[in-house]
N, C-alpha and C positions, 0 to 999 in steps of 0.2 A: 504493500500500500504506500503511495507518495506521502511524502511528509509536505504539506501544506501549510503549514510554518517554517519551511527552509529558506535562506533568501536566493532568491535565482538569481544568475549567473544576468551579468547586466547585457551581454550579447543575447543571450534566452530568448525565441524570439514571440509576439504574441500569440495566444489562441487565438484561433478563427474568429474573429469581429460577429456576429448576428444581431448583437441589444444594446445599444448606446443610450447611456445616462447623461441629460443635459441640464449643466446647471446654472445660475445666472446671480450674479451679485443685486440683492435687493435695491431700489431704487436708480434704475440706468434706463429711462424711457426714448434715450437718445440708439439705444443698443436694441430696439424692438427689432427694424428690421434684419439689421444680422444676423439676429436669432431664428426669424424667420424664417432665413432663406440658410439655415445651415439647418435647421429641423428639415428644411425642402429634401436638401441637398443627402443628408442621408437616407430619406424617405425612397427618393430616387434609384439610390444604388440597392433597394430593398433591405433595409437595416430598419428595426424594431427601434422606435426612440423612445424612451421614456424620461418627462419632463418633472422637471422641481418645483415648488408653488411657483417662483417668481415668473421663469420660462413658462408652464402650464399658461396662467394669466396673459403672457405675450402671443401664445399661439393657439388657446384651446384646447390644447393637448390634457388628457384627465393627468394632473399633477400626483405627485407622490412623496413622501416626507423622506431626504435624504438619504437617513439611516437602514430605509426600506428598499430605496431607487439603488442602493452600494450592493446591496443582497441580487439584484436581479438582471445586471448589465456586463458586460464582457470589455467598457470602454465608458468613463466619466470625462467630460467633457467642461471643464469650469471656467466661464466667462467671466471676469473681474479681476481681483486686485490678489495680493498676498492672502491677504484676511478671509477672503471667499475661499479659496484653495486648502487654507488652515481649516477652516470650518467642515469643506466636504469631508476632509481627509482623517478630519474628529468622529463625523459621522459616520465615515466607512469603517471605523473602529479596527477590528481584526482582520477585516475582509482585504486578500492582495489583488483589488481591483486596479490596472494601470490609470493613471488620472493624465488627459493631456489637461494644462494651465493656459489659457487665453489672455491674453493684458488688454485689460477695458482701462485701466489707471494708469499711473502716474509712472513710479518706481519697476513694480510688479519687478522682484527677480526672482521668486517662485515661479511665475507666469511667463513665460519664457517664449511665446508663442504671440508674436503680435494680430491681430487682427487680419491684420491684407497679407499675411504670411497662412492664412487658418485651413483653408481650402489644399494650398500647398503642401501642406503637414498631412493633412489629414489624406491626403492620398499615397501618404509615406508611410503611414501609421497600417491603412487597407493593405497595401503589399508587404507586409512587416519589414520596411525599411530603417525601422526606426529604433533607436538605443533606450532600453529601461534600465530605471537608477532605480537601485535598492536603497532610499532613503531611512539610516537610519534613526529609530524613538526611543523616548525616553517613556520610562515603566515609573511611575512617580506616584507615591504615596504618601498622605498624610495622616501620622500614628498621633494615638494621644492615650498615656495609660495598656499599653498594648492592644487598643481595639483602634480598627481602621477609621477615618473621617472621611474620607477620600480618596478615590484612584484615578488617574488621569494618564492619559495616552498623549504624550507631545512632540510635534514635528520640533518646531523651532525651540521653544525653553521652558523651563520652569523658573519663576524670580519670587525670591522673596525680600517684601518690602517694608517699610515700618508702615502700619497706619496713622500713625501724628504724624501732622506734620513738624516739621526740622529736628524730626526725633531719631538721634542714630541706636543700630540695632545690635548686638550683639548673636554670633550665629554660629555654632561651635560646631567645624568642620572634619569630618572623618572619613579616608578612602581605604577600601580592604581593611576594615577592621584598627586602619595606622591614622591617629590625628594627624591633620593638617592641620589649623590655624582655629584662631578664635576669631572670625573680620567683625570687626567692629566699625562699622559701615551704615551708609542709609540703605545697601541690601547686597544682596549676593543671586548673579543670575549661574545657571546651570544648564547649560548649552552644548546641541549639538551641532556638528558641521555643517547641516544647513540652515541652525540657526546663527552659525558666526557671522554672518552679513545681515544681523536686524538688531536686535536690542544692545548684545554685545558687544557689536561692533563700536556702537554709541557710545558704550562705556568702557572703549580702548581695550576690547578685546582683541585678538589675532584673525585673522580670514584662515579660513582651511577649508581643501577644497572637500564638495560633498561624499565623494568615494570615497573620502578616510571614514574610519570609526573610531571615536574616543570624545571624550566627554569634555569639555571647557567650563573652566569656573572664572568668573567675573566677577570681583568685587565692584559696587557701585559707591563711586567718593568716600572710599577707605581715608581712615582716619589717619591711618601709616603710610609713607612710601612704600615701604618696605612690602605692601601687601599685592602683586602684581599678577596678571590672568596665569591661570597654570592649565596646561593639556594635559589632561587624564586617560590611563589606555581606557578601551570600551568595557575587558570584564573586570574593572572595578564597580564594587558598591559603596555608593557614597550615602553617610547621613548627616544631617544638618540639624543640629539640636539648636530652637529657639534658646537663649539665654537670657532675656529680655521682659521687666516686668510688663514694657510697653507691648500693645497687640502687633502681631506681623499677618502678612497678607499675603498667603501663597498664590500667586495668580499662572495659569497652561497658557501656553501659545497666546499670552494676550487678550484671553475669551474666557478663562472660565478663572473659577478657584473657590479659595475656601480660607478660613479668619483662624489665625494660629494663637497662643497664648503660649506663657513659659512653661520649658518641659518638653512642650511638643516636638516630636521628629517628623523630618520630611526624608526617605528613602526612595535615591535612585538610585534604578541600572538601567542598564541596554533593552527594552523590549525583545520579546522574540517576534512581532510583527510590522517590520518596515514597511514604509507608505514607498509604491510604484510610481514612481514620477516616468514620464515621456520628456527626455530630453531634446531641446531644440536638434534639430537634423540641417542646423544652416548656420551653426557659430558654436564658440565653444567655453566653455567655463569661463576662460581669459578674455576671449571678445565680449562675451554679458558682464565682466566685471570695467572692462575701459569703457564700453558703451552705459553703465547705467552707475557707475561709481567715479568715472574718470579716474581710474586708477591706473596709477604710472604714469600720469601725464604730467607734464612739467609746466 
C-alpha cells in the first residue's frame, strides 16, 4: 500500500487532471471576468470544476466550502494574494492536493503565477510539464498543564507576540530536548523556508530557498544584540515556554491563533504533510526574488 504521507519527489509528475478546484480571494469584483473565462476554459477541455463561495457567486457555479472543495479535486487553483493561498492550503489540511497560486495582488510571492501568464501555465500543468515543491509545515501546538489548546498546521510561521502593548516578553527556548536562549523580546517568530520571505524576513531574518528543510527562529527587537536568527535542522523539536506574567498571543500563518499565559508551551516540528505548490515553469527562485524583492540590485 503507498504511503500517502510520503513527500514526493519534486520531479513526481501529476495524476491525470479530471476535477479542478477554483478559488478566489474575497472581495476582487474587478477579477469577475477572469474567472469567468478560466471556469470556461476548463469547462472546455472537459475538466469537472468545482467552485469556492466567492468564485460560485462570480459564475453560478453550486459553491462548496474549501475544506470540502481540497477533498474532491485532483488541481486547486487560487486567485489572489499570499493570504488566499495561506488560507486554501489551511483548509486543504492533510490532503496533498497540488495548489497552482494566481497573483491578483501586489507582492504575491507564494503566487507565483501572474494573470496573463494563467492560461500559459495551465497548459503546462495539462501535459504535466510542470515542477511540484514539497512545501514544507510546521506541526504546532499549544500545551497548557499537559492538555492540548490548540493545533495548527502552518505554511509560512508561527509568532508569538506580547498582547500589551510596548510590553516585552520573555520566551524560554528549547531545541532537541538542549536550551537555546531565554529572548526577551516583543516576540519570537518560528519559520519555515517559505516563510523566510514574509514576517521574518521583516525582522532581519535570513532568505532560504524553499527546497531546504529546517526551521528558522526570529527574535523580534530583542533586547540583546547578542540574540541573532538561528537555522535549525528540520528533525528538531523545539518548545517555547511563555515566561511572562504578561498574556502572549500565539498567532498560524497570520490567520488564526490562540491567547497564551505563563507556563504555557508552544511545540514545534516538521509536519509529516507538506503543502504541493506548482512552481512557476517560466522563472526561477532567483528571478521571483530580483523581480518582486529587488534583491541584489545595486
Amino acid at each position: 500500500m503507498p504511503n500517502e504521507n510520503r513527500i514526493p519527489h519534486p520531479d513526481e509528475p501529476l495524476h491525470p487532471i479530471r476535477t479542478v478546484g477554483v478559488c478566489l480571494k474575497p472581495g476582487q469584483p474587478q477579477a469577475a471576468g477572469a474567472v469567468r473565462g478560466l471556469v470556461k476554459w476548463l469547462q472546455q477541455r472537459g475538466l469537472r470544476v468545482i467552485a469556492d463561495d466567492e468564485v460560485g457567486e462570480v459564475t453560478g457555479e453550486p459553491p462548496q466550502p474549501r475544506a470540502l472543495l481540497a477533498g474532491q479535486v485532483d488541481l486547486v487553483i487560487v486567485l489572489g494574494g499570499d493570504g488566499t493561498l495561506l488560507s486554501v492550503a489551511r483548509a486543504a489540511s492533510d490532503r496533498p492536493v497540488p495548489i497552482l497560486g494566481v497573483n491578483l495582488g501586489t507582492l504575491g510571492f507564494l503566487t507565483e503565477i501572474s494573470l496573463d501568464e494563467l492560461f500559459a501555465a495551465l497548459e503546462r500543468v495539462l501535459a504535466g510539464q510542470v515542477r511540484i515543491e514539497p512545501r514544507m509545515r510546521l506541526d504546532v501546538r499549544a500545551l497548557r498543564d499537559r492538555g492540548e489548546l490548540g493545533r495548527f498546521l502552518a505554511l509560512n510561521d508561527a509568532v508569538l507576540t506580547q498582547a500589551d502593548l510596548a510590553r516585552m516578553i520573555d520566551l524560554e527556548t528549547r531545541a532537541g530536548g538542549n536550551q537555546v536562549a531565554t529572548y526577551h523580546a516583543d516576540g519570537l517568530i518560528v519559520a519555515t523556508p517559505t516563510g523566510s520571505t514574509a514576517y521574518s524576513l521583516s525582522a532581519g531574518g535570513p532568505i532560504v530557498l524553499p527546497e531546504l528543510e529546517a526551521f528558522l527562529l526570529t527574535p523580534i527587537c530583542p533586547h540583546t544584540l547578542t540574540q541573532r536568527p538561528l537555522v535549525l535542522p528540520h528533525s528538531s523539536q523545539i518548545e517555547i515556554c511563555v515566561r511572562s506574567r504578561n498574556e502572549v498571543q500565539l498567532t498560524v500563518d497570520g490567520q488564526e491563533g490562540i491567547a497564551l499565559r505563563e507556563g504555557d508551551v508552544v511545540s514545534v516540528r516538521r509536519s509529516d504533510h507538506p503543502v504541493r505548490l506548482i512552481a512557476s515553469p517560466f522563472r526561477s527562485h532567483f528571478e521571483i526574488l530580483r523581480e518582486k524583492f529587488h534583491w541584489g540590485t545595486r
